[in-house]
N, C-alpha and C positions, 0 to 999 in steps of 0.2 A: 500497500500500500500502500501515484506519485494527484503528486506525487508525484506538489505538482513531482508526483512520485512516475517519475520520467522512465522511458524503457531506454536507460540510457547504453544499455549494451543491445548484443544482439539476442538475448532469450526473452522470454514473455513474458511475462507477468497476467498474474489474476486469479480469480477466484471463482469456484461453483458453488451451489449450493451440496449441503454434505448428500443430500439423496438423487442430488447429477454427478456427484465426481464419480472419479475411478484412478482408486490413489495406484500410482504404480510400483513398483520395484525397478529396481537396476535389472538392466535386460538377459544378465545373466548369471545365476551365480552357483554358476562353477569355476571349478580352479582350471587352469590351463593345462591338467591334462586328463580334464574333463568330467572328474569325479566331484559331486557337490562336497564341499570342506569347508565348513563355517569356519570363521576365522578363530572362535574360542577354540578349536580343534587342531590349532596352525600356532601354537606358542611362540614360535622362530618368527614369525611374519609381523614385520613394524606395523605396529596400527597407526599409519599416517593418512590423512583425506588429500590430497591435493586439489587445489578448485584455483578458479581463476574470478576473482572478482569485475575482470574489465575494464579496471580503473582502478585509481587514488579515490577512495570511501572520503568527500569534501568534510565532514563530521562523522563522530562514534558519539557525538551529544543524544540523547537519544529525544529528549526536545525540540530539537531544530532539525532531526535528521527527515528529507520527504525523498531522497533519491535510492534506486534499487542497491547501490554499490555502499552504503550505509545499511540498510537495514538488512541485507542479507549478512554483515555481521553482526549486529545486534542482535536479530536471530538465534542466533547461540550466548551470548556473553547477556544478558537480559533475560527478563520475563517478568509480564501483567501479570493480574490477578486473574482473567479467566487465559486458555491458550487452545488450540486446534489438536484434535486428534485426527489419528492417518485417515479418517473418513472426512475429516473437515467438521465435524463436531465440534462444537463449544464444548468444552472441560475444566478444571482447575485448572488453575496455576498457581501462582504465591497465594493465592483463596482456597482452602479447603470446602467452602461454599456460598452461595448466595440467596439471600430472599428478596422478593420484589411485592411492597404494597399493593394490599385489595386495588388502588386508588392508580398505581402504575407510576407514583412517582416518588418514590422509597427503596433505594437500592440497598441493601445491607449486606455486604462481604466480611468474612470472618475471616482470617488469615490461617494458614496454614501452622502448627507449630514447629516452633523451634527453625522458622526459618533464616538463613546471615545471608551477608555476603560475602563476597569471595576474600573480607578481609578480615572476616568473623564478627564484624559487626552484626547486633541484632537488626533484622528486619522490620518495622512498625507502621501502623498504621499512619503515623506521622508522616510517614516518608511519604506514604502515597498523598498526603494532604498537600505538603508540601511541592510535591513533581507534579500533580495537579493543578495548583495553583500558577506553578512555571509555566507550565504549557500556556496558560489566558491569561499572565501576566501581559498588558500591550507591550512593556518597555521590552520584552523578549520576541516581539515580533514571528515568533511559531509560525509557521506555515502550517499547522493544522492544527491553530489554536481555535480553528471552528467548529471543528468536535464535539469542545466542551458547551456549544451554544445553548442546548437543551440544561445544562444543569442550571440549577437559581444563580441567578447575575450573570450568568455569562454573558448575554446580550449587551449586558449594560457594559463589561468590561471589552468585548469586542468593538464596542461602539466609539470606543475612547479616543479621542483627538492628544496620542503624545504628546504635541507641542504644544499645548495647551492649557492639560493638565496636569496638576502636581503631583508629585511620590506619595502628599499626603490623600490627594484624591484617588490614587489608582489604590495604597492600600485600605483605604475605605470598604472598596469595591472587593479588593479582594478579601477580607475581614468578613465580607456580606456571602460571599462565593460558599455554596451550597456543598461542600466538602466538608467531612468533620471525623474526627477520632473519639471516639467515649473510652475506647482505652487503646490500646497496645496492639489487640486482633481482631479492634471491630474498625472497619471500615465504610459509610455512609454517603451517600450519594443523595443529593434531596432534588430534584428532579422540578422544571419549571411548569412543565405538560407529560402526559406520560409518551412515552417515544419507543414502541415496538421494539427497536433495534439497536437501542443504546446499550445491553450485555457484550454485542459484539465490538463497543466502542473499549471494553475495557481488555481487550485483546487485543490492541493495539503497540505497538512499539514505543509510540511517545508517553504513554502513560505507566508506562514502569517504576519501582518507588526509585526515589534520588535523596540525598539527604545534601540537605545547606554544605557547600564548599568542597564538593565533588569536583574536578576535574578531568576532563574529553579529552585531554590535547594529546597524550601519550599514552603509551603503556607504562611507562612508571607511573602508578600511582593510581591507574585507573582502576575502581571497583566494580565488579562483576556482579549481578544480581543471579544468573542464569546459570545453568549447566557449566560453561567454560568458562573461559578466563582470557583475559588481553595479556599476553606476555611478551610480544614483539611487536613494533609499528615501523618498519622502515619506511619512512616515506616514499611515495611512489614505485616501489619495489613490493613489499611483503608484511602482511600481518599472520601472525601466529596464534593462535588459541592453543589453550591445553585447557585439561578438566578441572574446575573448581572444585576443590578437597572441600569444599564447606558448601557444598552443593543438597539438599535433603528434600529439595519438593517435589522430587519426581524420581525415573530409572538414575543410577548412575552413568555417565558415557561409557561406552563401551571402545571410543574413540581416542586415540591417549595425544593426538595432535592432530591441527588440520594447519596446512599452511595457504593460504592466500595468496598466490600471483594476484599480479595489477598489469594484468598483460592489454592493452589499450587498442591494438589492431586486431580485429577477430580474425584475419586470417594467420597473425603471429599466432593466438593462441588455438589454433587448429594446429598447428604447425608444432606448439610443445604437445597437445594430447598425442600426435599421430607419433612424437618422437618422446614420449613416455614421461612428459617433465609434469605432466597432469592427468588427472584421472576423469575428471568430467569438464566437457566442453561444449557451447554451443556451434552452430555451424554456420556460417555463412554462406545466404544465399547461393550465392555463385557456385559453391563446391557439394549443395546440394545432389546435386543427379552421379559427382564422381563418388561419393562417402554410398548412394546407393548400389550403386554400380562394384563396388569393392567388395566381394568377398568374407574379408574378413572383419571391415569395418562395418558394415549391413547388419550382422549379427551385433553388434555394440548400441545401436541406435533403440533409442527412448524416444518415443511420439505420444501425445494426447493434445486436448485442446485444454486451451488455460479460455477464463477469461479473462482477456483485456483485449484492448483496443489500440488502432496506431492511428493516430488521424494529425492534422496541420489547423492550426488555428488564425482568427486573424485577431491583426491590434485593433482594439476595439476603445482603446486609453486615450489615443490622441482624436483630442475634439475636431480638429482638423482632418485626421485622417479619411482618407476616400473609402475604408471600411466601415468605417464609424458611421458615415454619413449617408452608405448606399447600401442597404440589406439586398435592391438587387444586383450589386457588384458583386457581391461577395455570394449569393443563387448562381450567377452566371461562370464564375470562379467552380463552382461544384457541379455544375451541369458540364464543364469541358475535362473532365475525369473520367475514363475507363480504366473503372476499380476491378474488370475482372483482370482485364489484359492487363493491369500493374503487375496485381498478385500473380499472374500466369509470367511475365518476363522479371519480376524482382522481388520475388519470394518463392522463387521456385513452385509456385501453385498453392504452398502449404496456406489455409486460413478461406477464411468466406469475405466477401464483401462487407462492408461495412455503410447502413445506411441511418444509422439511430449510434444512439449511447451505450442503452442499457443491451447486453450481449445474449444473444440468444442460448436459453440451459437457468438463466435468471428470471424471477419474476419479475415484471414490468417491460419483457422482452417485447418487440413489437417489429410485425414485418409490412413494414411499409418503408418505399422508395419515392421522395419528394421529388429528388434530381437527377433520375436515369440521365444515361450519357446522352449528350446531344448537344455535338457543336454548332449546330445550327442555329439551335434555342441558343447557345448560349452568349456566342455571338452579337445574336439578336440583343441580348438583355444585356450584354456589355456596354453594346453602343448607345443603349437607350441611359444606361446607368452614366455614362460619363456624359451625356448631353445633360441629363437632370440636374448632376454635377456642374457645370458648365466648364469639361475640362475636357482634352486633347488628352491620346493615348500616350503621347509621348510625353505627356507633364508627369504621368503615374510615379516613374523610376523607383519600382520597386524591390526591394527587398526578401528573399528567402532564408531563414535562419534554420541550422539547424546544429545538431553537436559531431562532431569527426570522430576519427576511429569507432565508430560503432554500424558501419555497413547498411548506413542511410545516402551516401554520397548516390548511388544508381536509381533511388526514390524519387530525392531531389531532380535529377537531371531527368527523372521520367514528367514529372509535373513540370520541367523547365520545357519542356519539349511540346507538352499536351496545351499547354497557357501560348507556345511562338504560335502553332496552329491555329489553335482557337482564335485567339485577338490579334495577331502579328504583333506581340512583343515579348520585351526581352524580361524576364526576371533574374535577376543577380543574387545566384547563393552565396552564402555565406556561412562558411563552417568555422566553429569554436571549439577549443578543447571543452571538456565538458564541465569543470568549475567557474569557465568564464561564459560558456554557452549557458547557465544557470542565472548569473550576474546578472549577462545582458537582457534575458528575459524580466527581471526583476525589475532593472532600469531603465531601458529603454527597446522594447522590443520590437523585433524585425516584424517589417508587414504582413508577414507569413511565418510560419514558426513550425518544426513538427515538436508533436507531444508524443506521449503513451500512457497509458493507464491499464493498471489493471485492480479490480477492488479490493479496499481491505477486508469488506467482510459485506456474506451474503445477504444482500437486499440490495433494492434498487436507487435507495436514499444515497448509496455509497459513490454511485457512476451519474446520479442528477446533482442532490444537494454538493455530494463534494467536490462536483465539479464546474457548475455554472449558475449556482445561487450569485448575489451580488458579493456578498462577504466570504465568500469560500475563498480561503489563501492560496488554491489548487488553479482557480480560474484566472488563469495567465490573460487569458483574451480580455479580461474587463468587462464581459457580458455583464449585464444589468437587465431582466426583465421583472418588476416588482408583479405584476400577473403570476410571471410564476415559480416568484417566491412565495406567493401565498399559498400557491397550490403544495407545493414541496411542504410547507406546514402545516398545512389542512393534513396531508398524508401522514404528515410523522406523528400525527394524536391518534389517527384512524385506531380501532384498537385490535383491527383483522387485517393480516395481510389481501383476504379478498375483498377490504374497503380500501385500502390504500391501493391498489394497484392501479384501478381504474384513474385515480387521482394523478400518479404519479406519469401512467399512459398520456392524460391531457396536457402534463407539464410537458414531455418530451415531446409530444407534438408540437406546440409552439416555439420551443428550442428552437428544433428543426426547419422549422417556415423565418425562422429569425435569423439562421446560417449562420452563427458565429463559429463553425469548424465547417473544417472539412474530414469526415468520418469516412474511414478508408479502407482498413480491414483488422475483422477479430482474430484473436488472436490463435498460435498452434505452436506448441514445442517440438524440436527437432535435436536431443540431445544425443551427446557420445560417451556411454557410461563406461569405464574399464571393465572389462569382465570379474575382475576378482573383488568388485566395489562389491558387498554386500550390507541387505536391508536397508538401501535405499530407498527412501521414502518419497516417491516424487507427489507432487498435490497440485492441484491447479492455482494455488496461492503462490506458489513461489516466483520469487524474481531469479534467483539462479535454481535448478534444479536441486529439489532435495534438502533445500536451506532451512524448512520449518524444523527439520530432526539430523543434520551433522551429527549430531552429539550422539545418536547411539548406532552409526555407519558402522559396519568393522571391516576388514581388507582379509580375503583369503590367501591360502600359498601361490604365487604366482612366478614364473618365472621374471 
């Protein structure tokens, strides 16, 4: 969960519901000469993970963190108080359990005992009061400090004008904030409206407990909540986990290290799995049909569908901008797209078209197509769009943003190609590594932009509200429609998911007649597991394969 939790490498990200998944395993596990040999069977065999994160992880904060290459180590080194089981089930986590008010807005979690962390500190319900209150503090600026909008005050502390108001006013607000500790393992939740979906908000990443004067910056010093532990941070090179000795809310690892590559070109890191420097990797487009075509790589390959999404969005910030001001520029921008023939020349075919948000396997899925391709219409609706405008095609000079090393560059140049045709003109990409390609989104964003998403957690509140409400920190484009933001609220009190969906269905239709994206296609994993990886857990939540459960992988004998 980007997030504005970005697909910022080349694997998928997203989530199904626990009775659409189909958790996998690692595609083989037998040892290399051929007899199944669990790794507890195999005492000689290093239990090491090798994975490729696909980057420098921008933060290990677990507050500020909204990108895949972050939270897939958080993942291990962390843990909320509810967490997914291999079905995608909600479960404990640092909660031994929860009760939820007749009334729907009384969450009460009782902590697990005798939980620490990785430096034998006790674990309390403080803490989570306290990383709670971080998250919706304004002066921390969260990217998904919209989550907490549903608890009491959040709205008011979302609402907050920094420059404005004072430390004394923001702790007011937070003082008022609907979090509380009665003791040490009761943890409370007071709730503004009741919100169907808010259990899956405490399985989140950024809501992990934290205590006062915690530091991210390093692995000295960093505290561990979860299964593992941060013992090495080389920047831009390699992060190391090992298992937290003071780990009790769950299995122990059965994994005694995983080492993290920051390998940044997906075809470099095809290039260590195929020459044995890694154990799971994802594939690049391009090398799709050779990985099937091979033999012995064929048999290593991990496929399901995740959901998430990959689509491009427009600036929607700048009052001036010709997006902002022509919803039919930006109709006519999406009518000059063939989403099949993308995904047939640059994704290797894997994934469906994309014509909505919410992903089809999801409730609030919906199969309807506003902007079939047609450069005719679209054409049409361009030149009407810029006369409305009263501007020339050549004034546009625009803009395509998008992040490097991650095997979006043949995307781009397909939409650079699809847009000369359509309109006769030119769009100028622009690739960023992916900490600055983050930035510039933040500060000033390209005319065009690709995104990703894939949900934190199953309903369809996760891929509307957290993506195109006015206040969602995820909505990069600046979209604004207060219609339907109300609808997005009306849904999240409903107290049936078969009353909110209809609701949630109406919001996405206006979305979509509004075209602030352009939605491109859902998502599909195409992974390369080692054969001796065993009890790989793959889920459709993951942003790297496998990432919900590292912690109890083991390695068989292999040559």
């Amino acid at each position: 969960m980007w997030f504005k939790k970005f697909l910022g490498v080349f694997v998928a990200l997203g989530l199904v519901l626990a009775a659409c998944s189909t958790p996998g395993t690692s595609p083989s596990s037998e040892a290399s000469d051929g007899a199944s040999q669990p790794a507890s069977e195999a005492p000689d065999v290093e239990q090491v993970l090798r994975v490729d994160l696909g980057g420098e992880p921008p933060t290990l904060d677990p507050t500020q963190a909204t990108d895949s290459q972050s939270i897939n180590v958080l993942r291990s080194i962390t843990r909320p108080l509810a967490y997914y089981d291999e079905n995608l089930e909600v479960v404990p986590g640092l909660a031994e359990s929860w009760e939820i008010s007749e009334d729907g807005q009384t969450i009460t979690f009782t902590l697990k005992d005798g939980i620490q962390y990785s430096d034998g500190t006790p674990i309390t319900a403080d803490d989570f009061v306290f990383s709670w209150k971080r998250l919706i503090d304004p002066r921390e600026a969260a990217g998904y400090s919209y989550i907490m909008a549903d608890v009491v005050g959040g709205e008011d502390l979302l609402g907050v004008d920094t420059e404005t108001a004072t430390d004394e006013d923001i702790e007011a607000l937070l003082d008022a904030f609907g979090v509380s500790a009665p003791d040490e393992s009761t943890f409370v939740v007071e709730l503004a409206r009741p919100a169907a979906y808010f259990v899956y908000i405490a399985t989140s990443w950024t809501t992990v407990p934290q205590q006062e004067g915690f530091s991210f910056a390093e692995a000295d010093g960093y505290v561990s909540s979860g299964p593992m532990k941060l013992v090495e941070w080389e920047h831009n090179a390699q992060i190391v986990l090992e298992p937290n000795e003071n780990w009790t809310a769950g299995p122990a690892p059965t994994i005694e290290r995983i080492e993290m590559a920051m390998i940044q070109d997906p075809a470099a890191s095809l290039a260590a799995y195929e020459a044995g420097e890694i154990d799971i990797a994802g594939v690049p487009t391009q090398e799709i049909s050779r990985i099937q075509g091979d033999p012995e790589l064929s048999d290593q390959v991990l496929q399901g569908d995740v959901l998430s999404i990959y689509y491009f969005g427009f600036d929607l910030k700048d009052p001036e901008g010709p997006f902002t001001n022509s919803v039919l520029l930006r109709q006519a921008f999406n009518e000059a797209v063939d989403k099949e023939t993308m995904i047939a020349t640059t994704f290797a075919g894997l994934g469906t078209p994309a014509n909505s948000l919410v992903p089809p396997g999801m409730p609030g899925a919906q199969d309807f197509e506003l902007y079939p391709y047609d450069p005719e219409k679209a054409k049409a609706d361009f030149d009407q769009a810029l006369a409305d405008l009263g501007i020339a095609a050549g004034d546009l000079g625009l803009e395509v943003g998008f992040n490097t090393d991650a095997n979006h560059e043949d995307k781009v140049a397909f939409l650079q190609e699809q847009w000369r045709q359509a309109f006769g003109i030119d769009v100028t990409p622009v690739g960023l590594e992916w900490g600055a390609y983050l930035e510039r989104l933040e500060s000033d964003p390209f005319d065009i932009f690709r995104l990703g998403w894939g949900a934190d957690y199953p309903h369809p509140n996760n891929f509307l509200t957290d993506l195109i409400s006015c206040s969602s920190g995820n909505n990069n484009m600046g979209y604004c429609n207060e219609e339907v933001d109300a609808l997005l609220q009306e849904a999240a009190v409903a107290p049936t998911l078969e009353e909110q969906v209809p609701l949630y269905n109406q919001a996405q239709e206006m979305v979509m007649a509004d075209a602030p994206i352009i939605p491109l296609r859902m998502g599909s994993r195409f992974t390369l597991v080692k054969p001796w990886i065993q009890n790989l857990v793959a889920t459709a939540q993951d942003s790297n394969t496998g990432e919900l459960f590292y912690d109890q992988v083991s390695v068989a004998a292999h040559e």
